[in-house]
C-alpha positions in Angstrom: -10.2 -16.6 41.7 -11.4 -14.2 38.7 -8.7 -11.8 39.9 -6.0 -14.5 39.1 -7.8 -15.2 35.9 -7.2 -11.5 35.3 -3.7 -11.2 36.1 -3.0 -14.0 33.4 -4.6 -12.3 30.6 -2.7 -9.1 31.8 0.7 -10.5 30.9 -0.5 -12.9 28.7 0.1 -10.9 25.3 3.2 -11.0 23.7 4.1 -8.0 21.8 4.0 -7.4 17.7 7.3 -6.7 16.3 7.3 -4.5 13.0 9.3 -1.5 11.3 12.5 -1.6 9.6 16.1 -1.9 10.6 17.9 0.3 13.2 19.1 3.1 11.2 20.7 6.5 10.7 18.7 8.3 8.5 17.9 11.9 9.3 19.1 10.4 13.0 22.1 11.6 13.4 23.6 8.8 15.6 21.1 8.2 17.4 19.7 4.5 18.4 15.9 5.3 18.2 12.7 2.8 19.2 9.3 3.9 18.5 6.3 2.6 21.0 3.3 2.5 19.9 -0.1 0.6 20.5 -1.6 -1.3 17.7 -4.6 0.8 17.3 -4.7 1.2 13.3 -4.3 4.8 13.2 -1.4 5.3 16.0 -0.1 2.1 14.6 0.2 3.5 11.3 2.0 7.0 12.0 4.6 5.2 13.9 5.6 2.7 10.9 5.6 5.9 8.6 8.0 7.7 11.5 9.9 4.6 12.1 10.5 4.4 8.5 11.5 8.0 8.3 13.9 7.8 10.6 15.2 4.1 10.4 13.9 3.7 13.9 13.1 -0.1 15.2 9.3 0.2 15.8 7.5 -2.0 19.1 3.7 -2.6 18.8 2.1 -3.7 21.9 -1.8 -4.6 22.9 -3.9 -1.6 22.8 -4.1 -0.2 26.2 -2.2 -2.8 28.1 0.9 -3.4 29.6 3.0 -6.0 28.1 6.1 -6.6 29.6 7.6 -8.4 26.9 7.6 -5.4 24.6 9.9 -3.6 27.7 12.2 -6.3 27.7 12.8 -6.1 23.9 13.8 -2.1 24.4 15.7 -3.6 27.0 17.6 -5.6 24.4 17.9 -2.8 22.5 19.4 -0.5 24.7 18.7 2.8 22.7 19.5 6.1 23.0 15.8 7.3 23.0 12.4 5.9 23.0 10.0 7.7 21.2 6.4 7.1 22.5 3.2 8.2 20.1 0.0 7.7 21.6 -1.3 8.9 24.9 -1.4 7.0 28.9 -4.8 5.2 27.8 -3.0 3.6 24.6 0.3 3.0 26.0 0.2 2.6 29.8 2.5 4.4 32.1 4.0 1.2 33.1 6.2 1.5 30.2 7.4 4.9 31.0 8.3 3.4 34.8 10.4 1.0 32.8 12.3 3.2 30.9 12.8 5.6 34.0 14.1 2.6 36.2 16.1 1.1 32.9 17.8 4.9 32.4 16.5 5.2 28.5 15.5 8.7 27.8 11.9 8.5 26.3 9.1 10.8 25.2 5.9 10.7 24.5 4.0 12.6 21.4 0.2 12.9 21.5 -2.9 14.2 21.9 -6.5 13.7 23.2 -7.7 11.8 19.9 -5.9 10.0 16.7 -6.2 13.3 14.3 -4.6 15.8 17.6 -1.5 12.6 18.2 -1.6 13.3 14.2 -0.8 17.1 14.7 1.8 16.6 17.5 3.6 13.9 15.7 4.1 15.9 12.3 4.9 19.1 14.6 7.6 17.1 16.8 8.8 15.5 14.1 9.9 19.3 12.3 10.9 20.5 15.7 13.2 17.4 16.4 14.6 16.3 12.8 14.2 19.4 10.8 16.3 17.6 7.7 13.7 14.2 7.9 10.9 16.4 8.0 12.5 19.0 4.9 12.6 15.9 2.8 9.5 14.8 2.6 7.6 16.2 -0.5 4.4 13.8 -0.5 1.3 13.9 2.0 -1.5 11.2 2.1 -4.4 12.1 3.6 -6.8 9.3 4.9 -10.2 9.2 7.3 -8.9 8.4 11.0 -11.5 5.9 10.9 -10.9 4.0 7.6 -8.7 1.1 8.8 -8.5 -0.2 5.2 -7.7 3.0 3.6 -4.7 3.7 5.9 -3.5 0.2 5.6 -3.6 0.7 2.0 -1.5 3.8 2.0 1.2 1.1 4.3 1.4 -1.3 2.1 1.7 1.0 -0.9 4.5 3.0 0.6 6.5 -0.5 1.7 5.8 -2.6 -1.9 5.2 0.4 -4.5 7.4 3.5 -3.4 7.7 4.9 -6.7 4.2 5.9 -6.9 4.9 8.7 -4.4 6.6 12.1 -5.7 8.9 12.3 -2.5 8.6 10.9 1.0 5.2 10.5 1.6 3.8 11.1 5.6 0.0 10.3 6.7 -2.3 13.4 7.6 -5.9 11.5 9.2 -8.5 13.5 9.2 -12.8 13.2 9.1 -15.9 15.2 8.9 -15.6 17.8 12.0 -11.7 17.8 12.2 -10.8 19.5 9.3 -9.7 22.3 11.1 -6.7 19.9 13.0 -6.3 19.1 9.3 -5.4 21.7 8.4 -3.1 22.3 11.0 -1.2 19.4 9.9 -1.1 20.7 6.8 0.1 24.2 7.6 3.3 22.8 8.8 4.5 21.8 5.0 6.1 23.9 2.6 7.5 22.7 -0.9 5.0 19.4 -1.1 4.9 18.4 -4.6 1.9 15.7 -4.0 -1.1 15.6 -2.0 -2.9 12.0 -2.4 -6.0 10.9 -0.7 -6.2 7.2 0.5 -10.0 6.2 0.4 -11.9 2.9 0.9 -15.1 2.8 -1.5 -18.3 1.0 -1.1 -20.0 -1.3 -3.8 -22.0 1.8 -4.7 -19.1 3.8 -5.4 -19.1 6.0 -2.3 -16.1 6.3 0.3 -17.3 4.5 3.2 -15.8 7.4 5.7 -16.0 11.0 4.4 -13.9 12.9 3.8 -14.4 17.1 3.2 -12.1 17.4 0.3 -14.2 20.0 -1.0 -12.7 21.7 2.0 -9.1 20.5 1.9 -8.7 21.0 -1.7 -9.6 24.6 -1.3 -7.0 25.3 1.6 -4.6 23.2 -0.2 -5.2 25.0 -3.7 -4.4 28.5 -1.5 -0.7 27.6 0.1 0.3 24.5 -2.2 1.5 25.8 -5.6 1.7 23.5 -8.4 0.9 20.4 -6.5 0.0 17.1 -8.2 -3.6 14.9 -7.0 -3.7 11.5 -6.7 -5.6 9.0 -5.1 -5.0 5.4 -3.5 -8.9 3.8 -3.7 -9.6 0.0 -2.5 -12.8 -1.7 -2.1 -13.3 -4.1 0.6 -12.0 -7.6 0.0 -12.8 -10.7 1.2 -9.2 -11.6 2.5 -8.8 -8.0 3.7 -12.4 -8.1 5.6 -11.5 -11.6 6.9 -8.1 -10.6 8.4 -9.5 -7.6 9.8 -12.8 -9.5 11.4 -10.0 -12.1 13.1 -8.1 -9.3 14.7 -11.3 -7.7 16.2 -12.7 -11.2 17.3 -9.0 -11.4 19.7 -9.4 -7.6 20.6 -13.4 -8.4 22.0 -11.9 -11.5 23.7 -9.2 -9.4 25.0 -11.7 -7.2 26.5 -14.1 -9.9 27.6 -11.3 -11.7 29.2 -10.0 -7.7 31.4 -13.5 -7.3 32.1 -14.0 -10.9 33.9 -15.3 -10.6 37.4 -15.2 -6.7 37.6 -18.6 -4.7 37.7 -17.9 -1.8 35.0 -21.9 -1.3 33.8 -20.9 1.0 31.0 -17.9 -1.2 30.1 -20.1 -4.2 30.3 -23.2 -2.4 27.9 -20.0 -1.7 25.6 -18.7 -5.1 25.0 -22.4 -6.2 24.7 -22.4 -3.7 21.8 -18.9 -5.0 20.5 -20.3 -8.4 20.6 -23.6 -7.7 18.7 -21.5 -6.0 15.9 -18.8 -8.4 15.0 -21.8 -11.2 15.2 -23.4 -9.2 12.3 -20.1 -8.5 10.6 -19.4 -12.1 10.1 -23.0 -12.7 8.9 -22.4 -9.7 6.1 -19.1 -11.8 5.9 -20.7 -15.1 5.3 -23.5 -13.3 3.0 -20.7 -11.8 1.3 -21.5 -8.2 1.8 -17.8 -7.4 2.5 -18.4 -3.4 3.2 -21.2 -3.7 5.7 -19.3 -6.4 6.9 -16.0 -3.6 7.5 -18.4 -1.0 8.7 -19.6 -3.2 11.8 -16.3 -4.7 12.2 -14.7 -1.2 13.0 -18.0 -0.6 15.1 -16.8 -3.6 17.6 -13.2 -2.7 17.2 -13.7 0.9 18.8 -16.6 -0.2 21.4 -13.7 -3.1 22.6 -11.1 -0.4 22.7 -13.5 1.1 25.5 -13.8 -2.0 27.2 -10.2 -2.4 27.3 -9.3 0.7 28.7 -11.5 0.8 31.3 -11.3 -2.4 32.9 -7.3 -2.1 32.6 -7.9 0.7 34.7 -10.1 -1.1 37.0 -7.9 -4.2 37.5 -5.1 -1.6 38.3 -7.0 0.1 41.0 -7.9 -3.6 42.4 -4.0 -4.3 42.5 -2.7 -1.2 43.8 -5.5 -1.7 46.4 -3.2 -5.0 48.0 0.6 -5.0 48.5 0.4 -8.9 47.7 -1.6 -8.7 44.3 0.5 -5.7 43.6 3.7 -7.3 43.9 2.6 -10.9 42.3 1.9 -8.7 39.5 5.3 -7.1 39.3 7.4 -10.6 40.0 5.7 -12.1 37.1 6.2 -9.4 34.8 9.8 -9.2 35.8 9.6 -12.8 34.8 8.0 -12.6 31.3 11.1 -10.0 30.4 13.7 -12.7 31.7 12.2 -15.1 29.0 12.8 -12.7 26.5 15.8 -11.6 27.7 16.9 -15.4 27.4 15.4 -16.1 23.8 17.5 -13.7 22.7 20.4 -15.3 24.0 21.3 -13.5 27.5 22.8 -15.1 30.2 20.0 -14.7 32.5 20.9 -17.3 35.2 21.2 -14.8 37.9 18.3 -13.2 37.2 16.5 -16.6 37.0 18.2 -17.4 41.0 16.9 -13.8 41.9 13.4 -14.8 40.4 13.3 -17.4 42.6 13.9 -15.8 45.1 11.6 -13.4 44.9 8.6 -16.1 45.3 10.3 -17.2 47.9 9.9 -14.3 49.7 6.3 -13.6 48.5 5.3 -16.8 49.4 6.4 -16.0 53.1 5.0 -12.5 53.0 8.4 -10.4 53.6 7.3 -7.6 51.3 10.3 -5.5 52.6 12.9 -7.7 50.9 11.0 -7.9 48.0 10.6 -3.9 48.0 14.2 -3.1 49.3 16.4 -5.4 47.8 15.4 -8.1 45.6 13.0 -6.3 42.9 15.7 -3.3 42.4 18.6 -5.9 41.9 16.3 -7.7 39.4 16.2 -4.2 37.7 19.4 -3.4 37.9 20.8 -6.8 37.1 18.6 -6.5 34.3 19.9 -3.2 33.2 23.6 -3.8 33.6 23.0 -7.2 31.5 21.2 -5.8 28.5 24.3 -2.9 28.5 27.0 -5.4 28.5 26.0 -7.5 24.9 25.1 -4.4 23.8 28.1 -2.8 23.9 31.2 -5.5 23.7 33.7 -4.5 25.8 32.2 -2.0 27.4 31.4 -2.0 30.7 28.1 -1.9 31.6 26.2 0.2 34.5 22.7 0.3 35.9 20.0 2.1 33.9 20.7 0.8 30.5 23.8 3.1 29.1 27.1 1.6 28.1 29.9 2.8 29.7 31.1 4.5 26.5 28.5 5.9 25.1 26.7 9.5 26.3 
């Protein structure tokens, strides 16, 4: 059935592990996980935070539930999960997860990539007032320009030194200069202000950006500031790797939308379709910038796709008890595997699996509801405390027994 079909590509994709090492920095004591979708720009804010704060970051599919990227938090058993990105980019699954597994968790954003932007750098002074003090460098970059803000990541990770101070990521583009702005307004003492820009062959950035604008707010409330710039031209490699990762996304989205009847979703990975077919004939014909343009034209038009057939298969499974709970057994399942690759004892979970498809199998949806599910969860819980924390004991809900 296409359903079924469905439900396999719905826990089918295994997270994307990034960041840096667990840390203390600006912290305090706190053991802090970032999740975040791997839309570029959201992506991107979280591995500057993450890096900020020496928190471990979790990347999972845009707009899709993985349960593998639960499991790992699991693992992790922190004291707070951080989540940037709004309910459309990071489902609410996640946030049952941490509610049943006890982790505290909260959730920055806004209603587009430049307002999760603002809230970020605003949450981020309100929270961890000494992280934010210290940063003295701010990179400004099109929300758009996929290129240009992964060029401002991989400068910060290999070349440090060519920021003034800590550096954080303000996106803006033509229209939202006023959200800009308010991002900017929260700085004081910032001794650079660089702008991260992808150019064409002609010469010209490929996705405005109204610095005549910035520069003349900036110019007003930044004294003595330095100007810089971090410019890239399309490569091939760079224009290849990103022309693979929207070909998965657009089967990702062909692969949700199977079998449902979403006419606008449909018309949209038509669109998605068309544009990365001409992207990889610029490709081919080596025209590397028109080649990015169209590429990030199928990349948003799939993000569409995804989101709303998500949504659809989620109203189709909340619409029967059985599909429903098939659906939660096997990603209870999928978060036992990981649980194991990382070197749990997971042999009672593995009896209670069984169990459980025992019980579907016959129907008894009240055992499955009442007992076995919640002691999968909470043997779960109590398991991922206990190697956490050597002897401690652990309880339900993901806290060690000596910790607060």
């Amino acid at each position: 059935m296409r359903w079924r079909r469905g439900l396999v590509i719905l826990i089918g994709f295994m997270f994307m592990l990034g960041g840096v090492p667990l840390g203390h920095a600006g912290a305090g004591d706190l053991r802090l996980v970032i999740l975040v979708s791997d839309n570029e720009a959201d992506a991107a804010i979280a591995q500057n935070i993450a890096n900020l704060l020496g928190a471990q970051l979790i990347v999972s599919p845009w707009g899709t539930y993985d349960p593998a990227a639960s499991a790992e938090i699991l693992s992790i058993d922190p004291d707070r999960v951080i989540i940037i990105g709004g309910p459309v980019a990071v489902p609410e699954e996640y946030t049952k997860d941490l509610e049943e597994f006890g982790i505290p968790y909260e959730r920055w954003y806004g209603e587009t990539r430049y307002e999760t932007n603002l809230v970020v750098i605003g949450s981020l002074k309100d929270e961890f007032p000494d992280v934010f003090d210290g940063i003295k460098t701010v990179v400004i970059a099109n929300g758009r320009d996929a290129l240009a803000i992964e060029g401002y990541l991989e400068t910060m990770k290999l070349r440090p030194y060519e920021f003034k101070g800590k550096p954080i990521l303000i996106l803006t583009d033509e229209g939202r200069e006023n959200i800009t702005i308010a991002a900017l307004g929260q700085f004081s003492g910032i001794t650079e202000v660089k702008y991260s820009i992808t150019y064409s062959g002609r010469g010209k950035p490929m996705f405005p950006l109204n610095r005549e604008k910035l520069d003349e707010w900036m110019k007003s409330h930044f004294a003595g500031y330095e100007e810089g710039s971090l410019a890239q031209s399309p490569t091939r490699d760079e224009v290849y790797s990103l022309l693979i990762n929207v070909q998965n996304k657009t089967g990702r989205a062909e692969g949700l939308l199977d079998g449902l009847q979403i006419p606008a979703a449909r018309k949209k990975l038509e669109g998605a379709k068309s544009a990365l077919n001409a992207a990889w004939d610029a490709y081919n014909s080596g025209e590397y910038s028109r080649a990015y343009q169209l590429a990030m034209i199928a990349s948003f038009n799939a993000d569409f796709v995804i989101s709303r057939a998500y949504s659809e298969m989620r109203t189709v499974y909340q619409g029967s008890v059985r599909m429903q709970l098939e659906l939660e057994i096997h990603q209870l399942e999928v978060m036992v595997r990981i649980l194991k690759r990382k070197g749990y004892d997971v042999g009672e979970l593995e009896s209670l699996i069984a169990q459980a498809k025992e019980a579907l199998s016959r129907g008894d949806y009240s055992v499955l509801l009442n007992d076995l599910i919640p002691r999968i969860r909470s043997e779960m819980a109590t398991l991922a405390t206990k190697k956490s924390m050597p002897g401690q004991p652990g309880i339900p809900g993901g806290r060690g027994g000596g910790r607060p």
